[in-house]
C-alpha positions as CSV (number, residue, x, y, z in Angstrom):
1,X,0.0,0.0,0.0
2,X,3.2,2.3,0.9
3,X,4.5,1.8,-2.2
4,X,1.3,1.8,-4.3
5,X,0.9,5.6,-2.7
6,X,4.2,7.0,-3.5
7,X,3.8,5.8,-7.3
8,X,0.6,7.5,-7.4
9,X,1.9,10.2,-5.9
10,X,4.8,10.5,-8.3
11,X,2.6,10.2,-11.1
12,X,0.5,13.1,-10.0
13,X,3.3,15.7,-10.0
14,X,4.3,14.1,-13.5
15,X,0.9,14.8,-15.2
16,X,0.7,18.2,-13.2
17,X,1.9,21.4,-14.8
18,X,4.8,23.0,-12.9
19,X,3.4,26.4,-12.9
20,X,0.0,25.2,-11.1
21,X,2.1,23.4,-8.3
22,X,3.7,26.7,-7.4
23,X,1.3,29.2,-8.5
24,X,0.4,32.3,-6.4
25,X,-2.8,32.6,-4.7
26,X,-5.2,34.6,-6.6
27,X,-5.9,38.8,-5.6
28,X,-9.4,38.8,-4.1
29,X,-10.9,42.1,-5.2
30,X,-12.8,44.1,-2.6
31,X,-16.5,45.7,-3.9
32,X,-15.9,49.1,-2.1
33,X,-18.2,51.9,-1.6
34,X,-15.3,54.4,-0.4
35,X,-13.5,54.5,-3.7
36,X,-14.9,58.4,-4.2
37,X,-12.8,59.9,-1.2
38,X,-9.4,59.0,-3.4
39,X,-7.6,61.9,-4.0
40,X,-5.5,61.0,-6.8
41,X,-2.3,62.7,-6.1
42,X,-0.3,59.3,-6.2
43,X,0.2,59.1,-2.7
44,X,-1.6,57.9,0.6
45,X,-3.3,61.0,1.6
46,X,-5.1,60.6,4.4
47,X,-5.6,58.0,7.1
48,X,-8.8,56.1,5.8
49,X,-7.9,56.8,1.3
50,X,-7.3,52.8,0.8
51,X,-8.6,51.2,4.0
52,X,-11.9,49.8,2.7
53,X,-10.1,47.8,-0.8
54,X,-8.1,44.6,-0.1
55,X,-4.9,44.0,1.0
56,X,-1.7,41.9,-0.5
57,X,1.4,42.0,-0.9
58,X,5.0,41.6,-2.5
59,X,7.8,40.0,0.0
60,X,11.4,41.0,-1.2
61,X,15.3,40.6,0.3
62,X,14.8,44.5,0.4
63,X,11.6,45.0,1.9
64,X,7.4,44.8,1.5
65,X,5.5,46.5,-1.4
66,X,1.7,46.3,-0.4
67,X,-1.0,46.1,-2.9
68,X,-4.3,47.7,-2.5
69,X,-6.9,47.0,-5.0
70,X,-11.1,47.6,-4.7
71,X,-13.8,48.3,-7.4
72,X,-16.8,50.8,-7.7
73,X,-19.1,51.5,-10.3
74,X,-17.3,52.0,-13.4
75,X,-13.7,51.3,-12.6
76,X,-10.9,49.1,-10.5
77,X,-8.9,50.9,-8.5
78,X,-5.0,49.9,-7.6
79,X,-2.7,51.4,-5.6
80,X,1.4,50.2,-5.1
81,X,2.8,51.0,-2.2
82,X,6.8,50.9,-2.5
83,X,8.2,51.5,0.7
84,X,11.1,49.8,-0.1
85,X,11.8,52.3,-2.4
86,X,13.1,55.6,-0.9
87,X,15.9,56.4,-3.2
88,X,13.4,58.4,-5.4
89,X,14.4,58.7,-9.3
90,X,12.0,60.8,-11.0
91,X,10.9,60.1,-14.6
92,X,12.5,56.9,-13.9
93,X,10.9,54.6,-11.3
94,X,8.0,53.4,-12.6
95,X,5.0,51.0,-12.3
96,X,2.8,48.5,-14.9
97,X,-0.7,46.8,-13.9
98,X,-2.0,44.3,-16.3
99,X,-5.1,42.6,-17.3
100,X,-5.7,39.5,-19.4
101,X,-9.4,40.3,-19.7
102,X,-10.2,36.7,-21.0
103,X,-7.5,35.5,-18.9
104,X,-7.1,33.0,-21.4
105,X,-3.0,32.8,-20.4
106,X,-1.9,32.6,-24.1
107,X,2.3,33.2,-24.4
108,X,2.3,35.8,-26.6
109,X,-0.6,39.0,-25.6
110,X,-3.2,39.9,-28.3
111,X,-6.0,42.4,-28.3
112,X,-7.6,41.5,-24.9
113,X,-4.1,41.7,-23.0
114,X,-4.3,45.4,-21.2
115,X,-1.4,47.2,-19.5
116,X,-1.3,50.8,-18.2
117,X,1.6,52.6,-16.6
118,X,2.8,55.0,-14.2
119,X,6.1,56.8,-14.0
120,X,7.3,58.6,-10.4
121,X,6.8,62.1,-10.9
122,X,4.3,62.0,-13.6
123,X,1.1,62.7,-13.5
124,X,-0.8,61.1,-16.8
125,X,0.0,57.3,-17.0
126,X,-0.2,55.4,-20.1
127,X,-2.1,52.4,-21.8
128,X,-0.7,49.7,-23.7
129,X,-2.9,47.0,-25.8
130,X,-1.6,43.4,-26.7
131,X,-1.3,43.0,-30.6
132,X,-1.5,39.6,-32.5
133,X,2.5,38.9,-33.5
134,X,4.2,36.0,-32.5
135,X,6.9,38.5,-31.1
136,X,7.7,39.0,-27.6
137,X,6.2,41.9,-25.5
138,X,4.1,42.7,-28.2
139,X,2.4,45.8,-26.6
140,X,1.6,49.0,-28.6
141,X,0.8,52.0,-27.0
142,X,-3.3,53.4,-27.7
143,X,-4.7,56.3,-26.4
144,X,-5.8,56.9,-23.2
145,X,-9.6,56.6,-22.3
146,X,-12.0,58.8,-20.2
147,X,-11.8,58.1,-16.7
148,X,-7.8,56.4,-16.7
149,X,-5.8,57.8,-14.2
150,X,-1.9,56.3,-13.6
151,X,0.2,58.9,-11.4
152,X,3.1,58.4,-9.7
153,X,4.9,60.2,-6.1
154,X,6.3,60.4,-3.1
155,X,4.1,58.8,-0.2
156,X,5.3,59.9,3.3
157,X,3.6,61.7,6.6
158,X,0.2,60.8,6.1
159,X,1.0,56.6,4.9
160,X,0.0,53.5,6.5
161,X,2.8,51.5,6.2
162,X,5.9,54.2,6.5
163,X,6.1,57.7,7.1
164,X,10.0,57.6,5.4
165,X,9.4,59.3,1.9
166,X,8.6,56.4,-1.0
167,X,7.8,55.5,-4.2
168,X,4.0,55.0,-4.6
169,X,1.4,55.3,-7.4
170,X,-2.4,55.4,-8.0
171,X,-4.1,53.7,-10.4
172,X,-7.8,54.5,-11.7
173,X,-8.6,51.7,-14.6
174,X,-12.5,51.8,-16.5
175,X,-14.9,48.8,-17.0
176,X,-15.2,50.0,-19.8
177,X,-12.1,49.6,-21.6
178,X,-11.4,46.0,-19.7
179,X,-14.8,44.7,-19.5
180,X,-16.8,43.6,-16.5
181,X,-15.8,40.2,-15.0
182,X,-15.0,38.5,-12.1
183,X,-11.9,36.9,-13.2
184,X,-8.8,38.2,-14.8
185,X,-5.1,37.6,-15.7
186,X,-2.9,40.2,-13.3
187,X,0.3,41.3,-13.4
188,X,2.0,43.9,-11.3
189,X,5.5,45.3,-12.2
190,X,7.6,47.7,-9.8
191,X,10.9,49.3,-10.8
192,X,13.3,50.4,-9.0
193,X,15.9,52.7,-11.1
194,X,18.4,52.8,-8.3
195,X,18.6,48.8,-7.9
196,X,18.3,48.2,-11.5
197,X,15.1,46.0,-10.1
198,X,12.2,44.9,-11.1
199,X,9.4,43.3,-8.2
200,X,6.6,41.5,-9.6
201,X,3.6,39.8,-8.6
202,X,3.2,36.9,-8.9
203,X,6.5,36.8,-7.3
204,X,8.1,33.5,-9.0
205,X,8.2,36.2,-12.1
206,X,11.9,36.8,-12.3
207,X,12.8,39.8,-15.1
208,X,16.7,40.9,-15.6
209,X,14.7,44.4,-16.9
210,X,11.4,46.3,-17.1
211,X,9.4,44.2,-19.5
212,X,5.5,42.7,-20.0
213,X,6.4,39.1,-19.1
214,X,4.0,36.2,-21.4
215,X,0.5,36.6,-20.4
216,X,0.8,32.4,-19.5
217,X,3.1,33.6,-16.2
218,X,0.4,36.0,-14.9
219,X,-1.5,35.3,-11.8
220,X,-5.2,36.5,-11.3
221,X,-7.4,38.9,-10.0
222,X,-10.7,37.0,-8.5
223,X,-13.9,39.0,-7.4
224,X,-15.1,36.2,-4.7
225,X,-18.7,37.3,-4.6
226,X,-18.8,38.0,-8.5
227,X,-20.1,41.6,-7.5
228,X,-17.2,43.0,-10.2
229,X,-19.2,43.0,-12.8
230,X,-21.5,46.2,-11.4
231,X,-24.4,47.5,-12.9
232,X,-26.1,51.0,-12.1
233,X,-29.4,50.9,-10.4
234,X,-30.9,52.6,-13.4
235,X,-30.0,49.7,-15.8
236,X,-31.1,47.0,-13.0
237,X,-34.7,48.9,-13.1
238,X,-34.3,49.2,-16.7
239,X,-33.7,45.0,-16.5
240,X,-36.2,44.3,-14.6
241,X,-39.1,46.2,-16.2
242,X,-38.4,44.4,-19.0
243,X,-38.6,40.5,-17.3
244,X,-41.9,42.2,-15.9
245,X,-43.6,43.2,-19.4
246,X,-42.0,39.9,-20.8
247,X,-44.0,38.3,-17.6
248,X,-47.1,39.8,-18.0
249,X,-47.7,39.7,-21.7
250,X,-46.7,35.8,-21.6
251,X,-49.7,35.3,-18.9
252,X,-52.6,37.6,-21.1
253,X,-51.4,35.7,-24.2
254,X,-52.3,32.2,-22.0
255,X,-55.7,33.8,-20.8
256,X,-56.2,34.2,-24.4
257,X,-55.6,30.8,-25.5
258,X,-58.2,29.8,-22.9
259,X,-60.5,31.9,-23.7
């Protein structure tokens, strides 16, 4: 029996992808309803800013990096707190989110592979889109829509995590450029210009520079209670009158039959 359990068990981790062995737990994204006192300035503002979103984070040799992330109404909301980072090099540290919308993990991104960026210092982020080429990194940069905000700065007095002046940076992202869903391919990239470094999450990503690593090495972004994909109570009523009519004409048109 001993021996029949350790074959089986051998044969499990044959059959079984490395990458699901070791893979990172998935972000659990917080529904928040305190998303409108942000003050996007790239830093932790005030005391209760990113309290109500949910909390990870990326452990390093150097140091933490927390990870804040929550959703309301029309758009996700991330913030990167880089307290490890306190030798500050404007125009040169510098941030990437990612979403694989169909998180369908494919190795090289296409048109449903989303990236925007924020650089220390700056104030209007950018927003990359996956291409169809069997080429590495394959991003191209498309314009901005209404509603993105990517800002980096200096986070200090008023942080939770360390009043010593750090790298940080604020991301607003809109539904409507990602879509609604409750699951998505993440990435988070971090770099530090000083350390030549690059932190990701999911952490087993190992970079030797600032790059979009293959979609397939992502991790995920989960919304537990599937409460990402919001709707406005206007539509819901708009919904729900319409199930209602559907309703009530279906019953005359059986009295009718009847009759």
């Amino acid at each position: 029996m001993i021996k029949f359990n350790i074959l089986f068990a051998i044969i499990i981790l044959t059959i079984t992808p490395i990458t699901n062995i070791f893979a990172e737990d998935p972000i659990m994204i917080t529904k928040s309803t305190k998303m409108e006192i942000v003050i996007f300035d790239g830093i932790w503002t005030h005391a209760t800013e990113w309290k109500k979103s949910s909390l990870n984070s990326i452990t390093t040799d150097q140091g933490i990096i927390y990870l804040r992330t929550a959703h309301q109404g029309n758009f996700v909301y991330v913030f990167l707190d880089v307290i490890l980072d306190t030798h500050l090099d404007k125009e040169a540290d510098k941030a990437v989110i990612c979403f694989d919308t169909e998180d369908d993990k494919n190795e090289f991104a296409d048109s449903n592979d989303y990236c925007f960026t924020a650089i220390l210092g700056e104030n209007v982020g950018s927003t990359l889109q996956g291409e169809s080429s069997l080429v590495a990194n394959n991003f191209q940069n498309i314009p901005n829509v209404e509603g993105f905000i990517g800002i980096g700065a200096v986070s200090d007095e008023n942080d939770r995590y360390s009043l010593t002046p750090h790298a940080s940076y604020e991301f607003r992202i809109p539904t409507d450029l990602i879509g609604r869903s409750d699951n998505y391919g993440y990435y988070v990239g971090i770099y530090d210009d000083f350390t030549n470094t690059t932190y990701s999450w999911p952490s087993e990503i190992v970079l030797d520079e600032f790059k979009i690593p293959s979609p397939k090495l992502w991790g995920e972004i989960i919304s537990p209670d599937k409460s990402l994909p919001e709707f406005d109570l206007p539509f819901l009523a708009l919904v729900s009158s319409l199930v209602l009519i559907l309703v009530i004409t279906r019953i005359k048109n059986k009295v009718k039959l009847k009759a």
